[in-house]
C-alpha positions as CSV (number, residue, x, y, z in Angstrom):
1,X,80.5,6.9,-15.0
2,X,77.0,5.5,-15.7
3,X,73.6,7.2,-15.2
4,X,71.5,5.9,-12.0
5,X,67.9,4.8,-12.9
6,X,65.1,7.7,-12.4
7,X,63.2,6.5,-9.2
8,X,59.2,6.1,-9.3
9,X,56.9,4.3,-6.5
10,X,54.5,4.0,-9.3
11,X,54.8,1.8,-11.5
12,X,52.6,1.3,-14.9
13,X,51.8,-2.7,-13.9
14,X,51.1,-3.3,-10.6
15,X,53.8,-5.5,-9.5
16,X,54.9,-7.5,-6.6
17,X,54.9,-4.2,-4.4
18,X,51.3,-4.3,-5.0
19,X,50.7,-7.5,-4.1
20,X,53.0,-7.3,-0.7
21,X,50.8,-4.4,0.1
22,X,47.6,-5.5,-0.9
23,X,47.9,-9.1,1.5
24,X,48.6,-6.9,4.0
25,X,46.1,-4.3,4.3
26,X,44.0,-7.8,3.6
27,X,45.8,-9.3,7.2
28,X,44.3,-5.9,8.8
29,X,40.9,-6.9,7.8
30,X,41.5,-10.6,8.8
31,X,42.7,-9.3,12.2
32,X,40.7,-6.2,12.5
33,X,38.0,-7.0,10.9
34,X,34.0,-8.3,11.7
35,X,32.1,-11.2,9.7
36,X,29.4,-9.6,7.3
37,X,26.6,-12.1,5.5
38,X,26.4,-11.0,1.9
39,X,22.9,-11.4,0.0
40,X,24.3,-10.9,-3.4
41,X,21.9,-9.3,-5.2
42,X,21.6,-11.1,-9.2
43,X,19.0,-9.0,-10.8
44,X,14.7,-8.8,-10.9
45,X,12.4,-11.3,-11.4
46,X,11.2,-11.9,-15.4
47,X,8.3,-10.0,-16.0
48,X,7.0,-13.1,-17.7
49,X,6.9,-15.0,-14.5
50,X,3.8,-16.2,-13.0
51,X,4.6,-15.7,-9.8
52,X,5.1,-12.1,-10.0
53,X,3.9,-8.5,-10.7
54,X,1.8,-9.4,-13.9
55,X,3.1,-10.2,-17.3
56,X,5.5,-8.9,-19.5
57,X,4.6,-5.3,-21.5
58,X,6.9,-2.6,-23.5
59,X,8.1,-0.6,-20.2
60,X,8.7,-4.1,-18.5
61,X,10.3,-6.1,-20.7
62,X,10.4,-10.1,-20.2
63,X,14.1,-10.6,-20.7
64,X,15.9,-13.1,-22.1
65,X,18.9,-15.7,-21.5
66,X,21.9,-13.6,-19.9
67,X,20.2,-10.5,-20.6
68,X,18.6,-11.0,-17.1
69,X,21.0,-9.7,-14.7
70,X,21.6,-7.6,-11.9
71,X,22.5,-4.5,-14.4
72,X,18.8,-5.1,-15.8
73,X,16.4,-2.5,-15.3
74,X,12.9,-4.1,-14.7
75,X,10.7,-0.9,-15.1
76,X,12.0,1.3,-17.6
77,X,9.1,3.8,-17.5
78,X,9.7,4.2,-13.2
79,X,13.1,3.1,-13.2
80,X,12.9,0.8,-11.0
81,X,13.7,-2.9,-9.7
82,X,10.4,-3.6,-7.4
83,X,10.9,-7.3,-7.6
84,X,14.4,-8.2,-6.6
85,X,16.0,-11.5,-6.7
86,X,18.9,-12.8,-4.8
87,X,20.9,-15.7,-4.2
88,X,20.4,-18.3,-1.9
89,X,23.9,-18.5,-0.9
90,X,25.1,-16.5,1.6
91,X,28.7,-15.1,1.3
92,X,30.8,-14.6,4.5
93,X,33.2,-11.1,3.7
94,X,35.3,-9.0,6.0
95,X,34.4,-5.4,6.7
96,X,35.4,-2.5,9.0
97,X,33.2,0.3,10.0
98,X,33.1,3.3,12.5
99,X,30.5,2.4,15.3
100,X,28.3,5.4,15.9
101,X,25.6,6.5,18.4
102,X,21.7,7.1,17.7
103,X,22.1,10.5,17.9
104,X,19.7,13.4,16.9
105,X,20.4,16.1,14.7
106,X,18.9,19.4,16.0
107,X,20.6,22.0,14.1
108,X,18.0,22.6,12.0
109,X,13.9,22.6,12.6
110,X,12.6,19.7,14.3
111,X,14.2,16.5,14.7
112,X,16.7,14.4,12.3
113,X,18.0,10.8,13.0
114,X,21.4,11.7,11.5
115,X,23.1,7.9,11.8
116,X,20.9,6.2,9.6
117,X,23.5,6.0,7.0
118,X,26.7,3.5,7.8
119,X,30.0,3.8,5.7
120,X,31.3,0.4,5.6
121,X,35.3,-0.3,4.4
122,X,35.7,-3.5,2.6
123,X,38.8,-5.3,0.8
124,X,39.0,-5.2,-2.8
125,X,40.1,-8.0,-4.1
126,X,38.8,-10.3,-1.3
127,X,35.0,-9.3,-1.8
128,X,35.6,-10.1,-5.4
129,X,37.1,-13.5,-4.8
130,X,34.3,-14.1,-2.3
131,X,31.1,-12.9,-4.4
132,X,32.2,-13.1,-7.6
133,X,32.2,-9.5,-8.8
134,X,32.4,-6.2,-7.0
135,X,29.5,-4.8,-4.5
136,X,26.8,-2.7,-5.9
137,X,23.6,-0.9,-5.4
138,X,21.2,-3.3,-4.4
139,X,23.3,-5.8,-2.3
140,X,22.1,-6.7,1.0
141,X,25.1,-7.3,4.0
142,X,23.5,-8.0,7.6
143,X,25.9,-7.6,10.6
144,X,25.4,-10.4,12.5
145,X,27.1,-8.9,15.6
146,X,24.1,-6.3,16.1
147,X,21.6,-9.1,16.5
148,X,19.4,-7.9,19.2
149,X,19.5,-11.1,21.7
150,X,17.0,-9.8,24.1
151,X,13.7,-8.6,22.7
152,X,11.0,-6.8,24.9
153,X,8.9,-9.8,23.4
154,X,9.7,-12.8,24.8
155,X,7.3,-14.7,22.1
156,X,9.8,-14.0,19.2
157,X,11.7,-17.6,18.9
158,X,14.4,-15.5,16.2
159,X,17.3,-13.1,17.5
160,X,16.1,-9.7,15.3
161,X,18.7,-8.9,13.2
162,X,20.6,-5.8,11.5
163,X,20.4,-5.5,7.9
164,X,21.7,-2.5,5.3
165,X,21.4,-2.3,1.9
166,X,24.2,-0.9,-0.6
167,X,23.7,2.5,-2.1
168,X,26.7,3.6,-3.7
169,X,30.3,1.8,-3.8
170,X,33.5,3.7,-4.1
171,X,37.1,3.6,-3.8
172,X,37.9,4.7,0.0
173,X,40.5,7.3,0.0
174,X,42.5,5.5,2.6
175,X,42.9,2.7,0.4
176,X,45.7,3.7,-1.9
177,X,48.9,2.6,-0.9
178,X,52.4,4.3,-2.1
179,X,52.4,2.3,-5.5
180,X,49.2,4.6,-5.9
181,X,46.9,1.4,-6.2
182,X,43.4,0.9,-4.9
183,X,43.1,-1.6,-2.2
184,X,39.9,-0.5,-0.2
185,X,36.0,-0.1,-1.4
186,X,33.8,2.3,0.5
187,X,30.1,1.0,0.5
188,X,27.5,3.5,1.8
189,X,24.4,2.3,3.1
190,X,21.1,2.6,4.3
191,X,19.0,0.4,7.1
192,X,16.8,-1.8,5.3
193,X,13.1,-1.4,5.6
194,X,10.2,-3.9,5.5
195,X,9.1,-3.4,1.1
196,X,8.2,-5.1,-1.6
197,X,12.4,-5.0,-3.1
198,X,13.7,-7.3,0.0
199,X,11.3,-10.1,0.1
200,X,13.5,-12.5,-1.2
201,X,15.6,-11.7,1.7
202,X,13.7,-11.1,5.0
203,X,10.7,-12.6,3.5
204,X,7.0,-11.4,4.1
205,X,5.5,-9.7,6.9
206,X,2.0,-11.3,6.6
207,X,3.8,-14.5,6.9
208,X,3.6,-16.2,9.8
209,X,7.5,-17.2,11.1
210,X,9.2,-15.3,8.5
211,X,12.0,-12.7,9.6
212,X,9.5,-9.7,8.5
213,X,6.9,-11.1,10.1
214,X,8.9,-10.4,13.4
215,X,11.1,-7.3,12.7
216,X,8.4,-5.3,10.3
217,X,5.9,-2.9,11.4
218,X,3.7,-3.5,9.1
219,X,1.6,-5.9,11.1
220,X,1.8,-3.8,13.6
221,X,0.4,-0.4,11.4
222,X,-1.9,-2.6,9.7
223,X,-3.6,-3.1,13.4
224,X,-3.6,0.9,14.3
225,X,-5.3,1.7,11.0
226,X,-7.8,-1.1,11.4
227,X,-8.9,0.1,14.7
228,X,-9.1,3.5,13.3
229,X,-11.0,2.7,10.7
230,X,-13.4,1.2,13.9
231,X,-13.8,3.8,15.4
232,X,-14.6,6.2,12.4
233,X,-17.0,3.7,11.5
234,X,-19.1,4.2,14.9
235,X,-18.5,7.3,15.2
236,X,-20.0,7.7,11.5
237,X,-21.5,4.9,10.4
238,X,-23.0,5.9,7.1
239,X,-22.3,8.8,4.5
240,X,-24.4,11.8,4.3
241,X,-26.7,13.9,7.2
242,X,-28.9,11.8,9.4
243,X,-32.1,13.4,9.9
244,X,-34.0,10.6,11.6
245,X,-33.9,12.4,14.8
246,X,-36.1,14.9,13.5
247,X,-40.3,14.6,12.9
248,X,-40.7,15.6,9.0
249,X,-44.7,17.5,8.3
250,X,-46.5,16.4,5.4
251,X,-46.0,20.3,3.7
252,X,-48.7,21.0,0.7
253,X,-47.8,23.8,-1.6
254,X,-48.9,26.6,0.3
255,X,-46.8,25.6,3.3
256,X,-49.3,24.3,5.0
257,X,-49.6,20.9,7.2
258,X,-51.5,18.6,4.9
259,X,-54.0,16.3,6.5
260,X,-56.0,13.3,5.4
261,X,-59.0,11.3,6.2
262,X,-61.5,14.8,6.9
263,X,-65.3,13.4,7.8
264,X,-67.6,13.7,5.0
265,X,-70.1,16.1,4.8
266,X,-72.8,14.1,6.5
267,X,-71.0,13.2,9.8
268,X,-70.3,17.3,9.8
269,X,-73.6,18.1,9.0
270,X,-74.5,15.6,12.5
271,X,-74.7,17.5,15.4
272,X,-73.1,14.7,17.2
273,X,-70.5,14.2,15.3
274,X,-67.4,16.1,15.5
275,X,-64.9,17.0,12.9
276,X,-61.5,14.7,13.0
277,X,-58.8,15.2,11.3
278,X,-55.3,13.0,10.3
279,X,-51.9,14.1,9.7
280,X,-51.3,13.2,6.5
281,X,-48.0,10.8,5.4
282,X,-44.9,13.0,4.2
283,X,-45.0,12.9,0.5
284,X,-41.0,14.2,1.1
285,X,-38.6,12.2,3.8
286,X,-36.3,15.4,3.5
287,X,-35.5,19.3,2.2
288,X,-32.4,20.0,0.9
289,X,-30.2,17.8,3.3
290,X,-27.1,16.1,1.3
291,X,-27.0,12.8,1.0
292,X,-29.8,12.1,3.9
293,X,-31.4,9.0,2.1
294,X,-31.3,5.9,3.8
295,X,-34.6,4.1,2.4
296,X,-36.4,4.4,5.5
297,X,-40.1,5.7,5.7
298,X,-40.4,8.7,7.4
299,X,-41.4,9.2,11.4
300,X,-41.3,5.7,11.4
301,X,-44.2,5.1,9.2
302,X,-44.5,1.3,8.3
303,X,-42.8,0.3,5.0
304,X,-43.0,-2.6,2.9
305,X,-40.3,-3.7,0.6
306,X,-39.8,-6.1,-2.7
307,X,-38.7,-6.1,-5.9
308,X,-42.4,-5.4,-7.2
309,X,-45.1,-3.3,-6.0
310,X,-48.1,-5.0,-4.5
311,X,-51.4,-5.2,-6.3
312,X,-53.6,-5.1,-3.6
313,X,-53.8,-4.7,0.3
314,X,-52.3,-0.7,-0.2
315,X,-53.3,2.4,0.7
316,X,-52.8,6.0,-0.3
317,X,-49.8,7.0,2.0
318,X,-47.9,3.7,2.2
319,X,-44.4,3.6,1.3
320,X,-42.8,0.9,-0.3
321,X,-39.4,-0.1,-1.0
322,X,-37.7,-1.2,-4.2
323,X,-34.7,-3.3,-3.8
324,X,-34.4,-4.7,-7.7
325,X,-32.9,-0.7,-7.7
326,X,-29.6,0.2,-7.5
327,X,-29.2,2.0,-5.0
328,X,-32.7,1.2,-3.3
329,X,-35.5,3.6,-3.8
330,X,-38.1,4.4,-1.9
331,X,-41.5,4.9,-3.1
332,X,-44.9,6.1,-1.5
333,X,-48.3,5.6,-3.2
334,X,-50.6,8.6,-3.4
335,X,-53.6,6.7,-4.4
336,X,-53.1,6.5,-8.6
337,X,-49.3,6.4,-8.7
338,X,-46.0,5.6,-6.7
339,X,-44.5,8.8,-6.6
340,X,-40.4,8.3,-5.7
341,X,-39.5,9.6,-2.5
342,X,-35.8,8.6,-1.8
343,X,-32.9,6.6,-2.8
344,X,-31.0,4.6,-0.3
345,X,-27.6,6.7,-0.7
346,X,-26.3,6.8,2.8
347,X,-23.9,3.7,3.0
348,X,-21.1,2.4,4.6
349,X,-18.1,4.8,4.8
350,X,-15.7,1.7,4.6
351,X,-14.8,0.9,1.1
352,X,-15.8,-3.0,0.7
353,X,-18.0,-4.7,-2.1
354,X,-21.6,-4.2,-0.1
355,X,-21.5,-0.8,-0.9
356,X,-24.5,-0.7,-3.0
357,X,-24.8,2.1,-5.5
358,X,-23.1,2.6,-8.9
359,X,-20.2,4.0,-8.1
360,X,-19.0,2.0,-5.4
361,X,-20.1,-0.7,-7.6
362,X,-17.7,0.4,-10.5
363,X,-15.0,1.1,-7.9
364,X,-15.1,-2.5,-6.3
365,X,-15.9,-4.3,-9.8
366,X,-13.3,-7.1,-10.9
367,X,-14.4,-9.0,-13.1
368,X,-14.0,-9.0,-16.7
369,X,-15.4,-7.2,-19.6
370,X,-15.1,-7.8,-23.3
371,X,-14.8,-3.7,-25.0
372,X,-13.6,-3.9,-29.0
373,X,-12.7,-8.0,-28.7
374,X,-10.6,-7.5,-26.1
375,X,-10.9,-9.5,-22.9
376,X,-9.6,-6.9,-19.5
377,X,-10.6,-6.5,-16.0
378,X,-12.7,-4.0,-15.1
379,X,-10.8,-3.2,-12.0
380,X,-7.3,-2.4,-12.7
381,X,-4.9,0.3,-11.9
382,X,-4.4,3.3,-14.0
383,X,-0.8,2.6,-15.0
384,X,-2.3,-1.2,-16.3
385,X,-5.1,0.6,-17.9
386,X,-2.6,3.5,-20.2
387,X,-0.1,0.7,-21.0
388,X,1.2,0.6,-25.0
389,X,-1.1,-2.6,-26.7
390,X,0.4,-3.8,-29.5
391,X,-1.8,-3.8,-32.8
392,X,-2.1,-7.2,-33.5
């Protein structure tokens, strides 16, 4: 009498029961299944390229040879991959996924799109035949059945397509057969949004017949925020209070309206003269009003304006204004001096280079400075400006 062998489905090596099962479940998908395009994602730009984000620097190494790949990390102080490249080629896989509706998610307060995120099955082994290794965070897969064929605009010459990007990959727990072998990848993704990541694969939006150019809405934000910025513009054109509305007296010291141009004592003493008098010009175009310069003479008086003052032709009371300063200041001559009056401060609320004072001049300066030796731009953001320089 001989001992019978002690049954096991699993075995240590995966065996031929494995590979029955596995062609299979791969049949299913082959049946089953729907076409996916695959943008196989190989890694970010080198730093070091021209035609990129800058130049190389310690937190964004320029990588080397096969050190640039798609497990390279291109920021390592934001840990991030801003400038993605993928391939050219795109790979045809099989996938199966649950179709869901747009519905929204009111359990809780306000409103949630709860069906943003797809769960997409794949086969193991053929995703790695196909693409060369398995799918990761980062890959793009458009589903070329959700193609929207008829767009409310009829100018669009492209079909708008459906694209997802990975987010996490794991082994879907209907995937194990009896041997107690994976056969089956669960890819969770997210809809892909217009951004700086996917350009590579949907292209720009401010180019003209590229695929964002059509499905973004950036061009379409960019023309909401521009008229905005319109309106706020008429509505308030210039910084500060306007107070031209508004007749300014010439005040002395003792509060009192100051006047000019009295008859002399002669024409008083004349019994047929009578006594005129002349407002005086406002030796003040304001009192206490924030930011209400606009280097306009006051009640409208007459102004001249240069980048010297005259020498002759001037009285005491004219205003005059200096444009060689920065911002422009107004001046009015009290017959031995120009005494200032204003500075021009009330500009443009829109932030462009005409903004003429020193701020918005520092604010809208790029062009280069030399500070210790070293050659930088004046303009730069804060992250260029606190990154590591090496010594030498």
């Amino acid at each position: 009498m001989c001992d019978m062998p002690r049954l096991s489905i699993f075995k240590p090596e995966k065996g031929n029961d494995y590979k029955f099962f596995d062609r299979n479940i791969k049949e299913m998908f082959t049946v089953g299944g729907t076409d996916l395009h695959f943008h196989k994602y190989l890694g970010p730009y080198d730093q070091g390229s021209t035609n990129k984000d800058g130049d190389a620097s310690p937190t964004q190494p320029q990588y080397s040879g096969d050190s640039l790949n798609e497990r390279t990390i291109q920021d390592l102080l934001f840990l991030e991959n801003r400038d993605r490249k993928y391939s050219s080629d795109v790979y045809v896989v099989r996938g199966i996924y649950n179709v869901q509706d747009a519905d929204f998610n009111l359990s809780q307060f306000g409103m949630f799109l709860q069906n943003d995120t797809l769960f997409l099955t794949v086969h193991l082994n053929d995703i790695v035949e196909r693409i060369g290794r398995k799918p990761m965070s980062g890959d793009v897969i458009e589903f070329p059945h959700m193609k929207e064929d008829y767009s409310l605009d009829e100018s669009i010459p492209i079909a708008l397509k459906r694209y997802y990007v990975v987010e996490d990959v794991n082994r879907a727990a209907e995937g194990f057969s009896q041997t107690w072998w994976p056969h089956l990848l669960r890819l969770k993704m997210k809809t892909l949004v217009d951004s700086q990541e996917f350009r590579d694969v949907i292209g720009d939006a401010t180019t003209e017949g590229s695929v964002a150019n059509y499905m973004s809405t950036y061009n379409r934000e960019k023309t909401i925020n521009d008229q905005v910025v319109l309106q706020a513009e008429q509505d308030a054109p210039k910084a500060g209070f306007n107070y031209k509305q508004y007749y300014v007296a010439p005040i002395d010291e003792r509060g009192n309206i100051r006047t000019d141009n009295v008859n002399t004592e002669d024409d008083r003493a004349s019994s047929d003269q009578t006594v005129n008098a002349v407002i005086d010009s406002p030796a003040s175009s304001h009192y206490g009003f924030y930011l209400d310069g606009d280097g306009v003479a006051p009640n409208g008086y007459p102004a001249g304006f240069g980048i010297s003052f005259p020498t002759s032709g001037i009285d005491k009371g004219d205003y005059f204004l200096r444009t060689d300063y920065l911002p422009n200041r107004l001046f009015r001559y009290d017959g031995n001096r120009w005494v200032k009056i204003e500075d021009s401060v009330r500009i443009n609320m829109t932030n462009n280079d005409s903004r003429a004072n020193y701020k918005t001049g520092f604010v809208n300066n790029n062009t280069e400075a030399t500070i210790n030796g070293l050659t930088t731009k004046q303009r730069q953001s804060l992250t260029e400006a606190l990154k590591p320089k090496a010594d030498n």
